[in-house]
C-alpha positions as CSV (number, residue, x, y, z in Angstrom):
1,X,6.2,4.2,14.1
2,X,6.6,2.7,17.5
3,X,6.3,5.4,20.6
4,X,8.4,5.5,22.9
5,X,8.0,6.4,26.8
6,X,9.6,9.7,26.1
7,X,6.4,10.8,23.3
8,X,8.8,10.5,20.6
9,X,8.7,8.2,17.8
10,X,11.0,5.1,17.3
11,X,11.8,4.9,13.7
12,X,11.8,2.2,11.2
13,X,8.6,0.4,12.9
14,X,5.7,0.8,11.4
15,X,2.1,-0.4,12.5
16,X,-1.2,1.2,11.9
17,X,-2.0,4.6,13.7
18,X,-5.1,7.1,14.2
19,X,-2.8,10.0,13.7
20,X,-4.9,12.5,15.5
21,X,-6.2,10.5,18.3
22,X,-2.3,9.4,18.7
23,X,-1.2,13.2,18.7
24,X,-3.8,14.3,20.6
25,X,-3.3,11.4,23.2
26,X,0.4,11.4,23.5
27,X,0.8,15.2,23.2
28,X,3.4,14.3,20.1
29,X,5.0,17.1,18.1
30,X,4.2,18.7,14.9
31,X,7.2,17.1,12.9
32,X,5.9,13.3,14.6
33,X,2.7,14.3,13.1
34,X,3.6,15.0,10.0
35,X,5.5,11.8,10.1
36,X,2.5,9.4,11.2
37,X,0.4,10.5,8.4
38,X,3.3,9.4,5.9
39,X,2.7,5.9,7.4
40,X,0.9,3.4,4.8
41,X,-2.6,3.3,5.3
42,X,-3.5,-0.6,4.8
43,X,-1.6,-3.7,3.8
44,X,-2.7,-6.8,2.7
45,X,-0.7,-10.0,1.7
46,X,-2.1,-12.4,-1.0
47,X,-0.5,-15.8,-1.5
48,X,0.5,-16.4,-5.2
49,X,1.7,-18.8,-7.5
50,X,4.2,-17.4,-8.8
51,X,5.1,-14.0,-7.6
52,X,6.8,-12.9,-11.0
53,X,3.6,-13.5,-12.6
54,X,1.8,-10.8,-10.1
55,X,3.8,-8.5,-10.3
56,X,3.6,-8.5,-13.9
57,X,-0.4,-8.6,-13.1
58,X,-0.7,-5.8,-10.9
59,X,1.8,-3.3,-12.2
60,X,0.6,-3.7,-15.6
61,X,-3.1,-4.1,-15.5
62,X,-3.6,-2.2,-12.2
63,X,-1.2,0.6,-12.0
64,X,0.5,-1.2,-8.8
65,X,4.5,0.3,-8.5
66,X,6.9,-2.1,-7.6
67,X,8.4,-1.2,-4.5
68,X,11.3,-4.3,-4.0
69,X,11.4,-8.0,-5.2
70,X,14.3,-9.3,-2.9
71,X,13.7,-13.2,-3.3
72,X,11.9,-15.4,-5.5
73,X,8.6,-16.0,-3.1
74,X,8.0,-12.7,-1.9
75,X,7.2,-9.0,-3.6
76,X,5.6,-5.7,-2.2
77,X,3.6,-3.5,-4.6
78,X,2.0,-0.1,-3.5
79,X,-0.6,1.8,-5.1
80,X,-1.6,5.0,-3.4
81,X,-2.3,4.3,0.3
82,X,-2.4,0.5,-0.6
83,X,0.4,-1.6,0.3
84,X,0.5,-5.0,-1.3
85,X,2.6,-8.0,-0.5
86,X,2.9,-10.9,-2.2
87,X,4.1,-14.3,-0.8
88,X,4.7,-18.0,-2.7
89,X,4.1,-20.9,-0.5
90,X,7.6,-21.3,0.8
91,X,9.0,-23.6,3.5
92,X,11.9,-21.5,4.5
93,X,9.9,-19.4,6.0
94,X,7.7,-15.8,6.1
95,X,4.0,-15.4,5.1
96,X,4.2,-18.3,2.5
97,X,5.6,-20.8,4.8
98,X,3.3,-23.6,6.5
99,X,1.5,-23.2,9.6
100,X,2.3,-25.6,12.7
101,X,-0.3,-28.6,11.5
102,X,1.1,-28.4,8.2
103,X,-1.8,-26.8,6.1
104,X,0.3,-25.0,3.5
105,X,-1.4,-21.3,2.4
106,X,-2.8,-20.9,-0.9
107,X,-4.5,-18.4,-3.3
108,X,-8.3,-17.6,-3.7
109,X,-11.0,-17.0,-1.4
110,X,-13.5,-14.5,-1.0
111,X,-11.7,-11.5,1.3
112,X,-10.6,-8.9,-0.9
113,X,-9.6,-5.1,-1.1
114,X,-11.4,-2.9,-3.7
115,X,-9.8,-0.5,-6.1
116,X,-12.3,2.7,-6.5
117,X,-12.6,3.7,-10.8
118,X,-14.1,6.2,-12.2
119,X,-15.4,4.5,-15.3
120,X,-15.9,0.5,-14.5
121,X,-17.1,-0.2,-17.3
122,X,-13.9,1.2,-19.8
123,X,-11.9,-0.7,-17.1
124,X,-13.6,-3.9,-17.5
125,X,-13.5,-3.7,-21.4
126,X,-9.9,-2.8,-20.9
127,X,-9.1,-6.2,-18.8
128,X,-11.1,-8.3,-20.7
129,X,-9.3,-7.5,-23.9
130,X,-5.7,-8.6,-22.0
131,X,-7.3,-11.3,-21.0
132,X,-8.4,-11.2,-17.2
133,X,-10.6,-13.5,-15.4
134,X,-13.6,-12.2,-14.0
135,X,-15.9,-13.8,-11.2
136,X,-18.9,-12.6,-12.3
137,X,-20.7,-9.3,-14.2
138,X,-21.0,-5.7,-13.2
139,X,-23.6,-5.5,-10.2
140,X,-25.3,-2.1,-8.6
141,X,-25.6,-2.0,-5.0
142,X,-27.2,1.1,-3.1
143,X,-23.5,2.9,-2.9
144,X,-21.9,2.1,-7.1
145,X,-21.5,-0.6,-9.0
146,X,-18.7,-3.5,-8.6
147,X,-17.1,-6.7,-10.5
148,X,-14.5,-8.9,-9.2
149,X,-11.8,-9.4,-11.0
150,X,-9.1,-12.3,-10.7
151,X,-5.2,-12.0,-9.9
152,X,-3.0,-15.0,-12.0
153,X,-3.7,-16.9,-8.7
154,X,-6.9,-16.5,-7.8
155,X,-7.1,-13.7,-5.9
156,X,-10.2,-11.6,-6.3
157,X,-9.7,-8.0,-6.2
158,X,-12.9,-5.5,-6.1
159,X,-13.1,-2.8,-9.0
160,X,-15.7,-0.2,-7.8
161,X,-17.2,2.9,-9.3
162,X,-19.2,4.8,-6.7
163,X,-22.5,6.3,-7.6
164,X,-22.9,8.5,-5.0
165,X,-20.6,10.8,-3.2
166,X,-20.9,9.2,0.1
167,X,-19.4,6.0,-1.5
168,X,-16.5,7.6,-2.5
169,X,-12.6,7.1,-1.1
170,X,-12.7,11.4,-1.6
171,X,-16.2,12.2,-0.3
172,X,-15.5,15.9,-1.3
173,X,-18.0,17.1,-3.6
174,X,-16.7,17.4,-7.1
């Protein structure tokens, strides 16, 4: 949502908002509110391959819904308050086309986002068996324990299980 001089919100723009510092702030209504914590928390765009292949990938193997596949080079996939896009290196243009001094995007890298589970271990056994690439073995750190796992391309993608509350996406107690 964009804001305009008025307080109100423009629609169809979206961008990334504290919701209550923004309505506290800009003295917003109830009903804008309501509609700024409907906004998508995060997204992140991966470069791919082949884009068919990762959407296959993600809604499959990761519980990832589909939300449009207009072209050949480009997807967006959403899972929860995760919104994943998905780009091809394409020269007609968008996040898969070149940059300026020609150095075409690709997949791989260490940046990732992490996907909290509640049983890593199941979930691994369950990947491995179709056939995923993993970067390495379950570790434990001082918050859970973590493996990266590998998208068709390259992509590594975080699978955490917490071990204590703190670490937790829903710190309530449970």
């Amino acid at each position: 949502m964009l804001c305009r001089a008025d307080g109100g919100l423009e629609p169809g723009v979206t961008g990334f908002i504290s919701s209550s510092h923004l309505a506290a702030s800009l003295k917003i209504s109830a009903a804008d509110t309501r509609r700024i914590e409907k906004i998508t928390t995060v997204q992140v765009r991966y470069i791919v391959n082949d884009v068919d292949a990762a959407i296959d990938f993600y809604t499959k193997q990761l519980d990832f819904k589909l939300e449009m596949h207009p072209a050949p080079p480009f997807a967006m996939l959403s899972r929860g308050d995760l919104r994943l896009v998905l780009s091809a290196p394409n020269p007609a243009g968008g996040g898969g086309q070149s940059m300026p001094d020609g150095t075409k995007p690709a997949p791989g890298g260490w940046n990732r986002f992490a996907i909290e589970v509640a049983d890593l271990a199941a979930v691994v056994d369950r990947l491995r068996t179709a056939g995923a690439h993993f970067r390495n073995d379950i570790v434990t750190g001082v918050g859970g324990k973590q493996i990266l796992l590998d998208d068709p391309s390259g992509n590594p993608i975080e699978l955490f299980e917490p071990t204590v509350r703190e670490a937790r996406l829903d710190s309530s107690p449970r």
